[in-house]
C-alpha positions, -999 to +999 in steps of 0.1 A: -612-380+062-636-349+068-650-328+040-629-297+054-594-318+046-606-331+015-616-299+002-585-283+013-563-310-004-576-306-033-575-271-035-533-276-027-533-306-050-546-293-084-529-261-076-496-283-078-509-303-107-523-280-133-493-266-145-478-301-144-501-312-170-499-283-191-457-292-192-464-324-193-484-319-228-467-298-240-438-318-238-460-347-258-464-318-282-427-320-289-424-357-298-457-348-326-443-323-340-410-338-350-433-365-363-453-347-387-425-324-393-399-352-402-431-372-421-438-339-445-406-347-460-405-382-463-415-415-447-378-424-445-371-392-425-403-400-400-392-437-395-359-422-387-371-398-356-393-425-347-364-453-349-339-430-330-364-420-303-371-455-293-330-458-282-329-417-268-363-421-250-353-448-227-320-436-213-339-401-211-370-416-189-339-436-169-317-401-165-351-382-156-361-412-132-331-409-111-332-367-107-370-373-099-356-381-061-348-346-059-384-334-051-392-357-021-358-353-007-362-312-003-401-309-001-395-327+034-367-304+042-391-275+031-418-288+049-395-289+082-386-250+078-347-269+072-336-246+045-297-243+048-295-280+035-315-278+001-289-256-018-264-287-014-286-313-017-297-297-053-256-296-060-250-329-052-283-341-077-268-316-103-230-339-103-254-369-106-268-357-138-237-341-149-220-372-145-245-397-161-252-368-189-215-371-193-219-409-199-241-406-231-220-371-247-192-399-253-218-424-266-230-399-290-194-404-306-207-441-313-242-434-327-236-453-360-227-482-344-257-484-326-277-494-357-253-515-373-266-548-360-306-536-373-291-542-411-310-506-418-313-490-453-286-465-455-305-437-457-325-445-424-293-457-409-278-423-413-303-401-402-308-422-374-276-422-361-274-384-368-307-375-353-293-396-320-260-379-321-273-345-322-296-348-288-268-372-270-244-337-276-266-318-261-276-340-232-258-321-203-279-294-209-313-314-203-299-329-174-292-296-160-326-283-169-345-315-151-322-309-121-335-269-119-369-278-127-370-306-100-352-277-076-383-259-087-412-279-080-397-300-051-404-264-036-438-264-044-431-243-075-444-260-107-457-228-126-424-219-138-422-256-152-452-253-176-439-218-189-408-228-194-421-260-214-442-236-234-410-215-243-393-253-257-423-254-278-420-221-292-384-233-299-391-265-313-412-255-342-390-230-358-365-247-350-376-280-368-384-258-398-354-243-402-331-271-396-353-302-412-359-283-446-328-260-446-343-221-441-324-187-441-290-203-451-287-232-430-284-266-449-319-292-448-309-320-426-338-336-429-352-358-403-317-355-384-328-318-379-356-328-353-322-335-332-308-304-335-341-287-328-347-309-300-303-297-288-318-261-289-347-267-271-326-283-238-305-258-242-333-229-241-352-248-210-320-250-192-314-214-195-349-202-190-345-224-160-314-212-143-323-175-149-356-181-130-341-202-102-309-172-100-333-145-099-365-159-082-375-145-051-393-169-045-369-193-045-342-164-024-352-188+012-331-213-006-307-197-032-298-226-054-264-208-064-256-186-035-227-212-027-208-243-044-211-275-029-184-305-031-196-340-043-206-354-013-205-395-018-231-399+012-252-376+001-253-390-041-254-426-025-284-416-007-302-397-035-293-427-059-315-450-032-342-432-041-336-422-077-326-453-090-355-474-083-376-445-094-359-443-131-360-479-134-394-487-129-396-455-156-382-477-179-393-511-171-430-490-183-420-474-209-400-506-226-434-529-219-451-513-244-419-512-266-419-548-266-453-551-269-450-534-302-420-558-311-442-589-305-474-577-325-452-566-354-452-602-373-490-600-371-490-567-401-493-532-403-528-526-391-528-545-358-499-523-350-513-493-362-544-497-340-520-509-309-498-478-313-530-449-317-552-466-286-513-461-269-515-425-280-545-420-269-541-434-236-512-418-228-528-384-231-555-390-210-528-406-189-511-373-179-543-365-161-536-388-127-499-386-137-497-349-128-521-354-097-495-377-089-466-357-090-482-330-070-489-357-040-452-367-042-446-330-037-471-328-011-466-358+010-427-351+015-437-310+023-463-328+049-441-352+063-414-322+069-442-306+092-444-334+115-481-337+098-486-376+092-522-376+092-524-343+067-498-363+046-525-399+044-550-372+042-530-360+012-528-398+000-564-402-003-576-375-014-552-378-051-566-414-056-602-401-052-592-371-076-578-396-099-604-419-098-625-386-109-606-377-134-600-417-143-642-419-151-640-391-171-614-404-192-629-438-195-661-419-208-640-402-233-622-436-242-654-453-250-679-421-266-653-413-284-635-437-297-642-437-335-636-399-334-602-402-320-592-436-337-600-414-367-575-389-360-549-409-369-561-431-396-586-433-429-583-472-425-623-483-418-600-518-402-576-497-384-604-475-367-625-500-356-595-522-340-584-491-322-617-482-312-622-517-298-588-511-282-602-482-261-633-492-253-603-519-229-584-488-224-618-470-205-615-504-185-575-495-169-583-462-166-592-470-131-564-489-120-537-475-138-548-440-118-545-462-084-510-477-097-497-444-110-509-425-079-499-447-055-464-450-069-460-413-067-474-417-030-443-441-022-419-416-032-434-386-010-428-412+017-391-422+002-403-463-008-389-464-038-373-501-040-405-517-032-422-495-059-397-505-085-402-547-075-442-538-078-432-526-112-417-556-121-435-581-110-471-568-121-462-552-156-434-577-169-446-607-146-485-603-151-490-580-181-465-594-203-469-629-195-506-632-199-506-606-230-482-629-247-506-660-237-538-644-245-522-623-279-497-651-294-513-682-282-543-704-281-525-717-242-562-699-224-582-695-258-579-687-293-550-661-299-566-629-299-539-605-311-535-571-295-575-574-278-547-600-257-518-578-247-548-553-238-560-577-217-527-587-199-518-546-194-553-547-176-543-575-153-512-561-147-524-524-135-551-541-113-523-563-100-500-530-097-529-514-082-538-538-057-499-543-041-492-502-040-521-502-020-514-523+004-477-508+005-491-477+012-510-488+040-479-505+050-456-475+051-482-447+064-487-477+096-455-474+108-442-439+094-431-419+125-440-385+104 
């Protein structure tokens, strides 16, 4: 690839991705200020946010997965100066949300039977099924907002997306104030207010959103509600092909790490503890190549639409050699710094120093988990979802999990070795993830026509 494409790649690239990782932290921002907001007024309340959150994250990641087909599916129609299509093609992804948002407003009616079988204190059950009830009522209106904002960006518009994330966060805060400790009238819900909050702040992005897709000239090429479309079944099945894999291998992720957490439990507080900041810490650095790699997904399919298959590899290469950038930086941060951050989180001297031995192993993945991450959003540009999803599978739960559970809970390889073990199976399982995208990619961009 010549210096000329690289540099212009770039230049398109980070223009995508900045204001992806300003939503995408901001949106972190959210889930730590309910935290500290719920843990002001009481360690039952925080546990309650934190226990709810582990059931509402999931099927959000799994909702948002599937609607994350949307971008590749009309950056290509973009890209092809084919505009009459995308206005139905964001209709028919709007009934797929509306009709899976639909699915969990009548499980919110069931929220305190969730919890029953976890033989919870009463007042943890309760706020936990509350908190959960609150954001399940108002889960139409996310899934309306993810469908605009994916309208949005799959258009090579992503500015609007970090604004309008900043205007949730301006929402949540208040709004956890008010309703958590009961202010200006309205009774203290207590932890259960963080789901309120979090109702008001879907329901503000989904306005914010349709106001700027309605108004937007710069979306008026392809006028989002100029007309109504009918379900189309062809159309749904086909962005389900790619969706579903997409939200599945979401979760797959996101659960590891759950489980992870699950399996260290028995071993005491601290090990957890350490496990659960060198995660936090991880995962901001993490929306670095994660936001480089939703702008190539953008990219690739806009590409791709132009007939431009070399542009499009050129595209490729140039995000995994911007994440591999970004990827040293954070694995320089991870290791200079990791007494300073452990120390965020903790006064423990035991629990800093086994998170800070944590990320000194987390400056090792930063590498490959930028390749897997990249590479996956690479695969979508170019439509490969299922054989993303498999990837997923097979390296994280097949590889990570099983040699973390060796190498943690077992003396099988060599002396258990705790959550240093899991650490070293996530690493396996990234460079295994890594390695098989990579070679996908190759694969795909081989025999892909355009």
């Amino acid at each position: 690839m010549k210096y000329r494409s690289f540099r212009t790649e770039s230049r398109s690239l980070l223009k995508l991705a900045g204001p992806l990782l300003v939503a995408q932290l901001t949106q972190m921002l959210m889930g730590v200020s309910d935290t500290l907001m719920a843990g002001r007024l009481s360690s039952t309340d925080m546990a309650a946010v934190a226990v709810a959150s582990s059931l509402f994250f999931p099927v959000m990641i799994l909702v948002q997965g599937i609607i994350m087909a949307l971008p590749p599916i009309i950056s290509r129609l973009h890209g092809a100066k084919n505009h009459a299509p995308i206005p139905e093609v964001g209709h028919q992804a709007l009934y797929i949300g509306l009709g899976l948002s639909f699915l969990v407003f009548i499980a919110s009616f069931y929220t305190y039977q969730f919890f029953t079988p976890f033989n919870m204190a009463a007042d943890l059950h309760r706020i936990s099924a509350d908190y959960l009830q609150y954001v399940f009522v108002a889960f139409p209106a996310f899934c309306v907002y993810m469908v605009l904002r994916q309208y949005s960006e799959g258009l090579s518009h992503t500015k609007p997306s970090m604004v309008i994330m900043i205007v949730g966060l301006i929402v949540n805060i208040p709004a956890n104030y008010v309703f958590i400790y009961g202010k200006f009238g309205v009774p203290a819900f207590g932890g259960a207010g963080c789901g309120i909050a979090t109702g008001l702040v879907f329901v503000a992005m989904m306005t914010c959103n349709w106001l700027y897709v309605k108004f937007s000239k710069e979306l008026a090429f392809a006028p989002f509600f100029s007309h109504s479309s009918k379900p189309d079944i062809s159309k749904i099945v086909a962005h389900l092909k790619i969706g579903l894999p997409i939200g599945l291998a979401l979760l797959f992720e996101v659960t590891l790490f759950s489980v992870i957490a699950l399996l260290l439990s028995p071993l005491g507080a601290k090990i957890v503890a350490s496990h659960q900041i060198a995660l936090n810490v991880s995962g901001v650095l993490f929306m670095v190549p994660l936001s480089i790699g939703l702008a190539v997904t953008i990219r690739i399919g806009y590409l791709l639409g132009e007939n431009r298959g070399k542009a499009a590899k050129d595209a490729s290469y140039t995000a995994v050699a911007l994440g591999l950038a970004f990827a040293a930086i954070n694995a320089l941060i991870s290791v200079l710094l990791r007494y300073e951050l452990s120390g965020l989180y903790s006064t423990e001297a035991d629990v800093i120093n086994m998170a800070a031995d944590l990320l000194f192993l987390a400056a090792v993945f930063q590498f490959s988990d930028a390749i897997q991450v990249i590479g996956g959003c690479i695969l979508r540009g170019y439509k490969d979802t299922k054989a993303m999803l498999i990837i997923t599978i097979c390296s994280y739960w097949g590889v990570g999990l099983t040699m973390g559970y060796l190498l943690a809970l077992t003396d099988t390889i060599v002396p258990a070795m705790a959550a240093t073990g899991f650490w070293l199976g996530i690493i396996m399982g990234l460079t295994v993830a890594a390695i098989l995208l990579s070679l996908r990619i190759r694969f795909i961009q081989s025999r892909a026509v355009n």
